[in-house]
N, C-alpha and C positions, 0 to 999 in steps of 0.2 A: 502665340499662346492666347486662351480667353480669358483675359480676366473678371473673374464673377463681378466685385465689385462694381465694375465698369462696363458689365456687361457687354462688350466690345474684345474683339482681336486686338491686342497690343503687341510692341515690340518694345523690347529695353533699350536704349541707348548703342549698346554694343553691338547689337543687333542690327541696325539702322547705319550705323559706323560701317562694318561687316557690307553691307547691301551698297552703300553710294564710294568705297575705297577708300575711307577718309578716317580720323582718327577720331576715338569717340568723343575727347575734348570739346572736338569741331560741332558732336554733335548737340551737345550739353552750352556750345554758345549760342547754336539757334534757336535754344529754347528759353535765354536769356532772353535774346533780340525780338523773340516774338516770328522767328521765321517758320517754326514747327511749333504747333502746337503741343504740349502734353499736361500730361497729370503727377502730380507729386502724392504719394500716397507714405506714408512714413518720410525713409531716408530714399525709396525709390523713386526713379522717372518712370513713366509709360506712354508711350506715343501710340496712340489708335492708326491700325494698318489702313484706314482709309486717309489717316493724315500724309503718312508714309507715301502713299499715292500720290497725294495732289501734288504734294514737294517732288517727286520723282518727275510726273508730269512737269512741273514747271520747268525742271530744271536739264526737260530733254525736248521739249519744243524750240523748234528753232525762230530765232526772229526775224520779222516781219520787215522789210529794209521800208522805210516809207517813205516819199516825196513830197 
């Protein structure tokens, strides 16, 4: 959804939950820990869908064995 405020594509928490299989809890702690960025705007969350990317991105690149 766009939220005017934010001028930005957002998703809710549940939303985000919903998209990586995971329970929205899980989501609401990575933005405790600082893993996902968002915005608290009242009593809601909103995570910017380019946020939503970069965390997807990271978290489907595979790693790099090094020597």
């Amino acid at each position: 959804m766009f939220h005017p405020l934010l001028q930005k594509e957002v998703r809710i928490p549940s939303e985000v939950a919903a998209l990586f299989h995971i329970n929205e809890v899980t989501v609401l702690d990575w933005i405790k820990r600082g893993t996902i960025q968002a915005y608290r705007i009242g009593a809601r969350w909103y995570i910017a869908q380019d946020e939503v990317s970069r965390v997807f991105a990271e978290m489907t690149t595979p790693f790099s064995a090094t020597k």
